[in-house]
KETI-640299 format. One record per residue (C-alpha): residue in three letters; x, y, z. Coordinates in Angstrom, 1 decimal. Example, Ala and Ser with C-alpha at 12.3 -4.5 7.8 and 13.67 -1.06 7.14 Angstrom:
# residues 2
  res       u       v       w
  ALA    12.3    -4.5     7.8
  SER    13.7    -1.1     7.1
//
This chain:
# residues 332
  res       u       v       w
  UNK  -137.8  -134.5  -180.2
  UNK  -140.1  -134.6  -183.3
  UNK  -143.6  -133.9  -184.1
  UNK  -144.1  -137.4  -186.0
  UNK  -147.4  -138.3  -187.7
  UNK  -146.4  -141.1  -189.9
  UNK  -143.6  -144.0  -190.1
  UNK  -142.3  -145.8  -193.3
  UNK  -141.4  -148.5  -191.7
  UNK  -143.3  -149.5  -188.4
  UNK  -142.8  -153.4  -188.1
  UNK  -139.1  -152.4  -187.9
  UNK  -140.3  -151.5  -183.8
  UNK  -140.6  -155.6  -183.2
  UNK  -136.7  -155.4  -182.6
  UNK  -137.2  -153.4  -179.6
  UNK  -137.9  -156.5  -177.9
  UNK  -134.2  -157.6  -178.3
  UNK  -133.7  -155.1  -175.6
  UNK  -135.1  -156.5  -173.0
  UNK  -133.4  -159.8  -173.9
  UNK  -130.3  -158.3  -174.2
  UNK  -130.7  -157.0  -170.1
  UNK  -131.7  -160.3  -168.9
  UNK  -128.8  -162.0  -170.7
  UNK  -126.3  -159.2  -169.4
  UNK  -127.4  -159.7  -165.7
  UNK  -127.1  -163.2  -166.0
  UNK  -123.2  -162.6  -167.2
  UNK  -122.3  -160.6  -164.9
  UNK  -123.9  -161.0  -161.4
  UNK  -121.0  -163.1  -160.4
  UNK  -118.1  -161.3  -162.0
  UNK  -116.8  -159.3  -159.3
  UNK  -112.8  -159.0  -160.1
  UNK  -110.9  -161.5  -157.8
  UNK  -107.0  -161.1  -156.5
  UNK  -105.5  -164.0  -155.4
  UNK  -103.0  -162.7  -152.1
  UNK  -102.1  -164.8  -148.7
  UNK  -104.3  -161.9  -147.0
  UNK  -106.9  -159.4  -147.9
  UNK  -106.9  -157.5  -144.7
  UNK  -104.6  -155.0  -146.5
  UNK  -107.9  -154.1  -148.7
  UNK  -110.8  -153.6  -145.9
  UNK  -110.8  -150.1  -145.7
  UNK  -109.9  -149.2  -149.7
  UNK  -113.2  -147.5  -150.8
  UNK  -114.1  -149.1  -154.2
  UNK  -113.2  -147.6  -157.6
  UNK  -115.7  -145.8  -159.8
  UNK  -114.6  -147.8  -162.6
  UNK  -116.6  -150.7  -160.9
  UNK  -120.0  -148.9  -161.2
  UNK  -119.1  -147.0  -164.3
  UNK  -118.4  -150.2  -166.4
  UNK  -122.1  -151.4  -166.5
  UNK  -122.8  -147.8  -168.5
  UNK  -120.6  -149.8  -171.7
  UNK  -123.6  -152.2  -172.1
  UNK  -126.4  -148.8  -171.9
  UNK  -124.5  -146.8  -174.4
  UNK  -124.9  -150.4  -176.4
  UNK  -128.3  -150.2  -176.0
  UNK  -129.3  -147.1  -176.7
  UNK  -127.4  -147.2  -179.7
  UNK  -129.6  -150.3  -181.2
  UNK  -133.3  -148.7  -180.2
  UNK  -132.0  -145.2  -181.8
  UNK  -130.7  -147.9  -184.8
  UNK  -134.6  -149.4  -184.9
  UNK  -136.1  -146.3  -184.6
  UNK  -134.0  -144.7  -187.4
  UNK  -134.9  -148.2  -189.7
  UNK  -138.2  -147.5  -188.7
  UNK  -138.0  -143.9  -190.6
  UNK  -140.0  -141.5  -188.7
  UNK  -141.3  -139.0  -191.0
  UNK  -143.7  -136.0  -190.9
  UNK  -146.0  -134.7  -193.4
  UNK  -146.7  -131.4  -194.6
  UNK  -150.4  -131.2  -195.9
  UNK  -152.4  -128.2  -197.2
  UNK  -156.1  -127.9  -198.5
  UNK  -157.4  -125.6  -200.7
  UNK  -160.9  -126.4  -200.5
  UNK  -163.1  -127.7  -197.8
  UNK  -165.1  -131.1  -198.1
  UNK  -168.7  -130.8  -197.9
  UNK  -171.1  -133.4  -198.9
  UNK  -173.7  -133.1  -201.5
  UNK  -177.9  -133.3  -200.7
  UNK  -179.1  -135.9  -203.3
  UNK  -182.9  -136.8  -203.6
  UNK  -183.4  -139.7  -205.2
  UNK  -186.9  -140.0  -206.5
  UNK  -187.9  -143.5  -207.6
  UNK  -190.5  -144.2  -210.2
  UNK  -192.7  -147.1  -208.6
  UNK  -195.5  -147.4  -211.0
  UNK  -196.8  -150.9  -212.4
  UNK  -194.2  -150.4  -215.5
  UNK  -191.7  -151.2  -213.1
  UNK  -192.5  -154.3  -212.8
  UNK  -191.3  -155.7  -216.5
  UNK  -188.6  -157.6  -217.0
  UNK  -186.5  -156.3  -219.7
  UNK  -184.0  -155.9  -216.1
  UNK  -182.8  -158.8  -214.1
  UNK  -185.5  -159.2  -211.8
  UNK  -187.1  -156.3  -212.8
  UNK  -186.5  -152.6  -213.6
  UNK  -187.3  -151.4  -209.7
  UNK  -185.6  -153.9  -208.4
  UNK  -182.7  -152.9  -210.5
  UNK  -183.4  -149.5  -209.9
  UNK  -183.6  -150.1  -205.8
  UNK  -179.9  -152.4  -205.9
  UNK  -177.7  -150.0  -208.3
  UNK  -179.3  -146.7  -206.6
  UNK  -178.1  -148.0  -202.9
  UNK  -175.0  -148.6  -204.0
  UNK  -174.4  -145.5  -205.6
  UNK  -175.2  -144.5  -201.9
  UNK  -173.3  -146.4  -200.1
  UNK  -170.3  -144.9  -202.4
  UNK  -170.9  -141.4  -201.0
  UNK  -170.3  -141.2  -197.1
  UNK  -170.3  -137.7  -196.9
  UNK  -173.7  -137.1  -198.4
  UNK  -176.8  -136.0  -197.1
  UNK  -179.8  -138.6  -199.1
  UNK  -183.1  -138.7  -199.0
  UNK  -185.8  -141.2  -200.9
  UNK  -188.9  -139.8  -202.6
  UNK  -191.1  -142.7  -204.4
  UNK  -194.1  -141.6  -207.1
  UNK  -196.6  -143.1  -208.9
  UNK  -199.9  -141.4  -209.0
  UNK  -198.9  -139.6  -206.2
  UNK  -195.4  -139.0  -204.8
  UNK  -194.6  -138.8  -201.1
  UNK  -191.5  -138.5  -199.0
  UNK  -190.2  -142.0  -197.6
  UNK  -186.5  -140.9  -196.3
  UNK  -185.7  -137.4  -195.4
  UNK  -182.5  -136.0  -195.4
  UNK  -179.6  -138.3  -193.8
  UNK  -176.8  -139.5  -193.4
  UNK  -177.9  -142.6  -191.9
  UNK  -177.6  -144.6  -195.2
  UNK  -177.9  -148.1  -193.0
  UNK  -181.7  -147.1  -192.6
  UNK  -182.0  -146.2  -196.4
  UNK  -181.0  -149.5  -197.3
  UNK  -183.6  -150.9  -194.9
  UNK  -185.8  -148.7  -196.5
  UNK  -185.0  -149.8  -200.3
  UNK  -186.0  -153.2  -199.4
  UNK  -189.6  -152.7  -198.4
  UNK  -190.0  -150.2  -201.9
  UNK  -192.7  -152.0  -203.3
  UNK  -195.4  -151.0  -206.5
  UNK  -198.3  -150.7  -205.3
  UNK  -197.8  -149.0  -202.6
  UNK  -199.7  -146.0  -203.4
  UNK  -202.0  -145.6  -206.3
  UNK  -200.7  -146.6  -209.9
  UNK  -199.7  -143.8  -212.4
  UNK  -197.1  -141.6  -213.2
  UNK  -197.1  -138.3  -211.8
  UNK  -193.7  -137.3  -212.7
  UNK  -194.6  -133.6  -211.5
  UNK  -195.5  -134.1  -208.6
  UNK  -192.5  -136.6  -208.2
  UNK  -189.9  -133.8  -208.8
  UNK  -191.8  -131.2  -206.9
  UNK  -191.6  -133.1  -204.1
  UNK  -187.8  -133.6  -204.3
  UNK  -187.3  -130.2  -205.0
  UNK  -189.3  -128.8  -201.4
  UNK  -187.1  -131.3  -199.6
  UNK  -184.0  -129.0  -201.1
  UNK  -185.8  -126.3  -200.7
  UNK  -183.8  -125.5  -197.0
  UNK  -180.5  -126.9  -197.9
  UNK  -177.3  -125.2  -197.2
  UNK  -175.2  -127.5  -199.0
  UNK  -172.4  -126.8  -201.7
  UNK  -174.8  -128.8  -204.3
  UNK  -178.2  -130.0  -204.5
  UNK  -179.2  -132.5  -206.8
  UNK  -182.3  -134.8  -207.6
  UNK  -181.9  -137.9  -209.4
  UNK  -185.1  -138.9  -211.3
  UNK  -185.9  -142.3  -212.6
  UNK  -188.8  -143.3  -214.2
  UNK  -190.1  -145.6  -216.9
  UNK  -193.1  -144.3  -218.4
  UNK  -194.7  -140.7  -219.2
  UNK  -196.6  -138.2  -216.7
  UNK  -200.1  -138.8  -216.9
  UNK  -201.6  -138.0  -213.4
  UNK  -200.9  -136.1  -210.5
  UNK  -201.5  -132.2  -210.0
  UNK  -198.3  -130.6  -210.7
  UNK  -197.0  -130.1  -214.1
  UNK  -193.3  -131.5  -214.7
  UNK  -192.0  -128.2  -216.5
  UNK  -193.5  -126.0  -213.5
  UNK  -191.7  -128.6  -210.8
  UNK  -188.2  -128.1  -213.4
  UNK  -188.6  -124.3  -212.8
  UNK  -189.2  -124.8  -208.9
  UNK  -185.7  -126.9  -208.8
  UNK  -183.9  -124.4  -210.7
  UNK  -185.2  -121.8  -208.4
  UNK  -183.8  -123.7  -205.5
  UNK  -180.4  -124.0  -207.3
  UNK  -181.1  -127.6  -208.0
  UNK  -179.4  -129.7  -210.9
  UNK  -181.8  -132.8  -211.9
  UNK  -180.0  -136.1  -213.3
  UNK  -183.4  -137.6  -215.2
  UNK  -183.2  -141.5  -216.4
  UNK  -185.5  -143.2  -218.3
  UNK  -185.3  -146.4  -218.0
  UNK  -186.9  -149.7  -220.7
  UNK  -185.5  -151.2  -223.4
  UNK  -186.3  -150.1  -227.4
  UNK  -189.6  -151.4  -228.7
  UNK  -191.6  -153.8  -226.2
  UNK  -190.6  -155.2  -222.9
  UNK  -192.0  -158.3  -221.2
  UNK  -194.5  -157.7  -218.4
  UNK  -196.2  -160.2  -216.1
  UNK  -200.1  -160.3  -216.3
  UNK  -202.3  -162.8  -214.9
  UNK  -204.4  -165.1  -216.7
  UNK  -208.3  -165.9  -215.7
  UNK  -207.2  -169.1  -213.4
  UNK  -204.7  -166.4  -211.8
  UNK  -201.4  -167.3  -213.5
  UNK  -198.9  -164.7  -214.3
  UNK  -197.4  -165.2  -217.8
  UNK  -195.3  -162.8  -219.5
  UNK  -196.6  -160.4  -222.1
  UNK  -194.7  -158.3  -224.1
  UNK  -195.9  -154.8  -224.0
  UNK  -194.9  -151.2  -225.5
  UNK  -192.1  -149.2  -224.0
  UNK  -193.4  -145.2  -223.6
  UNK  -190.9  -143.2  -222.5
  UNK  -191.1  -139.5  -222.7
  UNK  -187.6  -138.6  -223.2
  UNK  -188.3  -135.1  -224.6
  UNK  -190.1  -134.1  -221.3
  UNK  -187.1  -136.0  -219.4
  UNK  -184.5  -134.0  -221.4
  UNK  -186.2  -130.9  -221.1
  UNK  -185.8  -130.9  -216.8
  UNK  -182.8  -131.9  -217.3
  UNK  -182.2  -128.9  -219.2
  UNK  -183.6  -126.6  -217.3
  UNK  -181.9  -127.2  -214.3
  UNK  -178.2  -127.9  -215.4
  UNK  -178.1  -131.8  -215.2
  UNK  -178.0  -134.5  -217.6
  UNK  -180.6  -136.9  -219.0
  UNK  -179.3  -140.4  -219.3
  UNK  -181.6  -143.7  -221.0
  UNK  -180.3  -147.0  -219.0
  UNK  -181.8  -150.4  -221.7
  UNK  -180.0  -152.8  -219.3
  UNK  -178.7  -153.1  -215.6
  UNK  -175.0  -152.9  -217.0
  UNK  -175.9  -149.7  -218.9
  UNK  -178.4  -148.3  -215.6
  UNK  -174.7  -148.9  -213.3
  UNK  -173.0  -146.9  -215.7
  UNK  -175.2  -143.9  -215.7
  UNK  -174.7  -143.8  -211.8
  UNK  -170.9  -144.5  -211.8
  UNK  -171.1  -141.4  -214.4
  UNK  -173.2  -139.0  -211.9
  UNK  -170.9  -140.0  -209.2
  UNK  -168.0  -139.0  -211.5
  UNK  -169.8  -135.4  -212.8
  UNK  -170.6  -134.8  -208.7
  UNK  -167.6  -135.2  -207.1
  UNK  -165.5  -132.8  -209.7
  UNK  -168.1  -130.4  -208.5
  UNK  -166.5  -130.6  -205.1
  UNK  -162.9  -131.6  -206.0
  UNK  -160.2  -131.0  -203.3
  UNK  -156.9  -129.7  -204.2
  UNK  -154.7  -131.1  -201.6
  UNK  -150.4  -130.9  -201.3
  UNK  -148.7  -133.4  -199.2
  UNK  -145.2  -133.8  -198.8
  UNK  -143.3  -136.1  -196.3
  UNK  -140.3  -135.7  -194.5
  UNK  -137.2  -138.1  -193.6
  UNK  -136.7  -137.5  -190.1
  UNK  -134.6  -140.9  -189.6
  UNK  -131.1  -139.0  -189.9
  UNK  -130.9  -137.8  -186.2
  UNK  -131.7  -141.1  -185.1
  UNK  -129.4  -142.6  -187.1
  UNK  -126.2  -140.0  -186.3
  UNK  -127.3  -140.4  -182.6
  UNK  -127.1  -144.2  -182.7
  UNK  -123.7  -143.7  -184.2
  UNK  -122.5  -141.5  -182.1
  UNK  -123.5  -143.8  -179.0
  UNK  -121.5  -146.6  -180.3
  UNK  -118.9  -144.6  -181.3
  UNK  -118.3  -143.5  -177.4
  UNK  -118.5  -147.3  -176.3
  UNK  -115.9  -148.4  -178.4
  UNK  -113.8  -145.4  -177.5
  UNK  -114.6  -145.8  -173.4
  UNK  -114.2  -149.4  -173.9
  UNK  -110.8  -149.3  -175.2
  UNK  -108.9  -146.8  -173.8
  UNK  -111.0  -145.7  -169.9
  UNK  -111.9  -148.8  -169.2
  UNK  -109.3  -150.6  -171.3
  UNK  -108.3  -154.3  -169.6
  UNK  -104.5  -154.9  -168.6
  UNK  -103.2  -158.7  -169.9
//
């Protein structure tokens, strides 16, 4: 009767299993009822074909029916819903390319600033279905460990084997966000965006930073750059000459003009995260600039479509009573 995609009030539909009930108990009261004359003969009555009335009765108890499910459904309030969208959803490339130099390793973070860097950077994944992600790590060299993909199960997988020392120490911030940028390089999507973290300032690697800036901008590329280390000194683990690591506290470099400048350049933000609460923060604040980007303008509006139901019901009882009491009405 409807096109119905929605209904207030669904756990109103349990009462439909009066119904049934309602049968059995009817059956039960009537299988035996058949109306009895008490006369000194009945051959009088063994031709008289049997009144209409006798069959028609029974349709008092389905009008009484119907009109309780139509009474459920109406309590159940159908309704439909009217939706319009200005704006397609499309999800967003993101690059996130991880500083995994030595540096990463102090402790001014809770273990330490990768492993910070790793948890609060998969969660800021995990928080974004629709995107397309890929993982580039760099130290003295950068490389691509995750291309483009949805599949952000594996990335997680991935995150947890990110180790330092994986390639050769440094930091070739350069050739970090060059290689971000080719991996955008193809993309179709509404927005493209790196997000660089590092802890320290580019001193290796064959690509200079400002020249990898340009090559994102070219590609319509915003970069989110964050440095990340507490003010003054930081403790580091070194190992002493019987091979026990002790903490030393050593000199936070980061090169924030350099970081500020990319971010510049290619229409992002630069962000400096001294703690894990502040490093969540920044993220929770990209997500926020990222999605407004893409914002969807969307008009819903529901419809009552209980009212039929409900006059329908009515009307059903409303002819029982009235058949009841005046067709099938009972003589004293």
């Amino acid at each position: 009767m409807f096109e119905l995609d929605q209904w207030a009030n669904p756990e109103y539909f349990y009462l439909l299993l009066v119904i049934p009930l309602l049968v059995v108990w009817y059956w039960f009261r009537h299988r035996n009822s058949n109306p009895e004359l008490r006369f000194s003969g009945l051959k009088a009555f063994e031709n008289m074909p049997r009144s209409p009335k006798t069959w028609l009765i029974h349709s008092l108890f389905i009008l009484r029916l119907l009109a309780i499910a139509l009474l459920i459904v109406a309590l159940a309030r159908p309704q439909d819903v009217s939706s319009r969208q200005n704006i397609e959803i499309e999800g967003i490339d993101i690059v996130m390319a991880l500083d995994v130099s030595g540096s990463m390793l102090a402790r001014d973070f809770d273990p330490d600033r990768l492993e910070a860097a790793k948890e609060v950077a998969d969660d800021f994944i995990h928080r974004r279905p629709n995107d397309r992600v890929s993982l580039v790590i760099f130290s003295g060299e950068a490389f691509t460990q995750v291309p483009l993909t949805t599949d952000h199960a594996m990335i997680t997988t991935i995150f947890k084997e990110v180790k330092s020392g994986m390639i050769e120490d440094g930091t070739a911030i350069g050739d970090g966000l060059a290689t971000a940028a080719s991996r955008l390089q193809d993309s179709e999507a509404i927005s493209k965006v790196i997000i660089l973290l590092t802890d320290g300032v580019n001193n290796s690697g064959s690509v200079d930073p400002r020249s990898a800036a340009e090559i994102a901008k070219m590609f319509g590329v915003r970069v989110y750059t964050i440095g990340v280390g507490s003010q003054g000194t930081a403790p580091y683990p070194v190992q002493d000459q019987f091979g026990r690591t002790r903490m030393q506290q050593m000199e936070v470099q980061i090169d924030e003009e350099l970081l500020k400048e990319i971010a510049a350049t290619t229409g992002g933000q630069y962000f400096r995260a001294e703690s894990n609460k502040k490093l969540k923060e920044i993220y929770n604040e990209i997500d926020k600039l990222e999605k407004s980007k893409i914002d969807v303008q969307e008009f819903r509006r529901k419809h009552e479509k209980f009212l039929p139901y409900a006059l329908l019901s009515a009307g059903f009882f409303i002819l029982e009573i009235f058949l009841r009491y005046l067709y099938f009405r009972r003589l004293p």
